[in-house]
N, C-alpha and C positions, 0 to 999 in steps of 0.2 A: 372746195377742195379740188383738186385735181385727178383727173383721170387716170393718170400716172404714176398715183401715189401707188407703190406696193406693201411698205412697211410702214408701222404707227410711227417710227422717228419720220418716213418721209408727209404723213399727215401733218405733224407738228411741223416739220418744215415748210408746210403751204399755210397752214395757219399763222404762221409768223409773218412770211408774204405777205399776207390779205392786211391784218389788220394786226401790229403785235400788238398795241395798246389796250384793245378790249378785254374784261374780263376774260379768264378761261377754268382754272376751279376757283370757286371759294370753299372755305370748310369750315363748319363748324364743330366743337366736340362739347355736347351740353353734360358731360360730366364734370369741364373742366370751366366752359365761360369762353372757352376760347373759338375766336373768329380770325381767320387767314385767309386774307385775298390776291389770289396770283394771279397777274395780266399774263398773255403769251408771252412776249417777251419773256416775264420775272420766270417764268414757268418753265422756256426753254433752257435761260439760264442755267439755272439748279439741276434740268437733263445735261444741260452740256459738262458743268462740274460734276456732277456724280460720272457720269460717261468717261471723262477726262482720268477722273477716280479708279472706275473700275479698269480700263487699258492701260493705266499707268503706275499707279502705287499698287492694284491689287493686279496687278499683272494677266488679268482675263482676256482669254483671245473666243473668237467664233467658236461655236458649239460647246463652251464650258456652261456647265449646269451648273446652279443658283437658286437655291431654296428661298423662299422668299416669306419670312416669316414673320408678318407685319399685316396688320388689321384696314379696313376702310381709314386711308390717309392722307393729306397730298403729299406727305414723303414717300408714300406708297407708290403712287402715281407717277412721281420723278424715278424711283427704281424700276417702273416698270418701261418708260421709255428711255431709260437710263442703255437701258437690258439690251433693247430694238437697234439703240444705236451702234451698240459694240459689237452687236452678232449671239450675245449671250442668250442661251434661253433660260427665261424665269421661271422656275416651278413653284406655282403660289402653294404654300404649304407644304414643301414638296420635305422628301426624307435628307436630314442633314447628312445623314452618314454617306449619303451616295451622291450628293452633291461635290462641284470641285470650289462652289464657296459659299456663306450663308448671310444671308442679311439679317438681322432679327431686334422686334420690339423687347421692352422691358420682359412679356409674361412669357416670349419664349427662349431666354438668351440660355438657361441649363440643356434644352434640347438640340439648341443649336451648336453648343461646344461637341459634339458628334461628329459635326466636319473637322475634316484633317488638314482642309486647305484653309483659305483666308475668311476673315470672318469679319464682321462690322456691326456693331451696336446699335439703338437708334433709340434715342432717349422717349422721342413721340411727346418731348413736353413742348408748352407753350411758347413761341417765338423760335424754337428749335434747337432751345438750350441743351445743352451737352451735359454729359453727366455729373455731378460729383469728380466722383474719380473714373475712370473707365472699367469697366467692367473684366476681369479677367478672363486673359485670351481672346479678348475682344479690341479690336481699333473702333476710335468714337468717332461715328460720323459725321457730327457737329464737328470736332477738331479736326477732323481730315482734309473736308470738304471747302471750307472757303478761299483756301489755296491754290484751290486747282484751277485752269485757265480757265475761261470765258468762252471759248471758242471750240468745237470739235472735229475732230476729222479723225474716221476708222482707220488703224493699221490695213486692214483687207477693206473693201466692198463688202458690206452685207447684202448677204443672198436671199432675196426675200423669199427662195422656193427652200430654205431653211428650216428646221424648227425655229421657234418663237417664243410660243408659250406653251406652258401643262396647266391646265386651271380640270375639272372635276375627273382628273383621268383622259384626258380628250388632249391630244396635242396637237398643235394647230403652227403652222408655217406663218413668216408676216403677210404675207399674200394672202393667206387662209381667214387671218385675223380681219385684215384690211376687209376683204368680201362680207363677212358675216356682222363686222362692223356696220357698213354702210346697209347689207337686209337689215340689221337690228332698227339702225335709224329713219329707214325708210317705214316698216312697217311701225314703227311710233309717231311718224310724221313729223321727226326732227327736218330741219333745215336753217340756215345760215340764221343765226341770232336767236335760237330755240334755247331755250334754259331749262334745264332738267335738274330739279330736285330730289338726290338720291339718300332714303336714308338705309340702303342695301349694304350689307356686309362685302369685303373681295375676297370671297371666299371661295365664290364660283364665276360661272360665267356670267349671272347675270348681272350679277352685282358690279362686274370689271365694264360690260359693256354697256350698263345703264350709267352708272359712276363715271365713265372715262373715256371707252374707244365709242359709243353709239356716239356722242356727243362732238368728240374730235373730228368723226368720220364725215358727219355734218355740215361743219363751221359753226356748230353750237359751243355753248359751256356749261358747267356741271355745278349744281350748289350744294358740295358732298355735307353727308351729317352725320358723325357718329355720337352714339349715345342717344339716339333722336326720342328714345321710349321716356325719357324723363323730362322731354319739353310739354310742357299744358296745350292743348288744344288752341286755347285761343291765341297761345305764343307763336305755334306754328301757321296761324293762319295769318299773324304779322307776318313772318319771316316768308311767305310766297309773297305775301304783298310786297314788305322793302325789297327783297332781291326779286323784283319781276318776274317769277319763274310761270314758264308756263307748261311745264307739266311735273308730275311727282307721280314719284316710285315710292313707296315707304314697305 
């Protein structure tokens, strides 16, 4: 990564640099059986379309807040540098009603009709299917989303001495992020081709920074897991071995 980087889109944008093709998350969800693997590239992609998303059909400009109500995921993941690139700050969990728009999984989409601004559904099922029918009061992510261009560039400059993110009450600039990023990865001893297997909730900080920015800040990648309590022991001692991980958070 680069020295220069101040914000997680500018991380993702050196990581793209270096090397798109290498892995950067995979995820698994062992309630579901489901396995998804994103190179940088596919990874930046899906920020550049959700990005694309949130400045243009949901009309988000720098400083609008974004409840962000969505579990350890890699559509998680893409909302959260979705956020970095547009100026938006993400509040993981954060209150709908005071948010200016909400993103939300299946278990929170009643909580999330609270916001008054624009809203977006997110089915969280396998392959990234879209709903049934979409959810009322809610635009379906899946439908929205593969439309949008390929390519990004902010209306403004995002300021990386900005807010960013709200993760346990703590609000943090992408500057602030970036920093605490790279101490988190340092003192785990991440470095370029480090695999970290996380099967941490993003509910707080540690879980965003084991799961997503320690790794990025790196030039590592993240083997996310949710539902991890229901894999067998000797399953998961496969799954370090197939995905090469060399270190796990559980």
């Amino acid at each position: 990564m680069n020295a220069s980087d101040r914000t997680p889109a500018d991380l993702l944008r050196s990581a793209l640099a270096a090397d798109p093709a290498r892995p950067f998350v995979t995820f698994y969800d062992d309630a579901t059986g489901e396995r998804v693997e994103l190179s940088v590239a596919t990874f930046a992609n899906w920020v550049a379309k959700t990005a694309n998303l949130l400045q243009g059909e949901l009309s988000a400009e720098p400083g609008d807040r974004l409840a962000l109500l969505l579990p350890a995921h890699w559509q998680t993941a893409v909302w959260l540098l979705a956020c970095s690139s547009v100026g938006v700050i993400a509040e993981v969990g954060g209150d709908p009603a005071a948010a200016d728009l909400v993103v939300a999984g299946p278990d929170a989409l009643e909580a999330g009709l609270a916001c008054s601004g624009e809203r977006v559904a997110l089915s969280l099922a396998p392959l990234g299917r879209r709903f049934p029918t979409a959810p009322a009061g809610y635009a379906d992510y899946a439908v929205e989303v593969p439309s949008q261009g390929d390519r990004f560039a902010p209306f403004v400059p995002v300021d990386p001495d900005a807010p960013a993110l709200v993760v346990d009450g703590v609000e943090r600039t992408g500057a602030q992020l970036v920093e605490q990023a790279r101490t988190d990865a340092a003192a785990q001893g991440l470095g370029p081709g480090s695999r970290v297997l996380s099967g941490l909730a993003y509910d707080g900080w540690e879980g965003l920074s084991t799961g997503l920015y320690a790794p990025l800040a790196a030039g590592g990648s993240v083997v996310l897991c949710r539902n991890l309590d229901r894999l067998p022991p000797e399953a998961l001692e496969k799954r370090v071995e197939s995905e090469r991980v060399t270190g796990a958070v559980l």
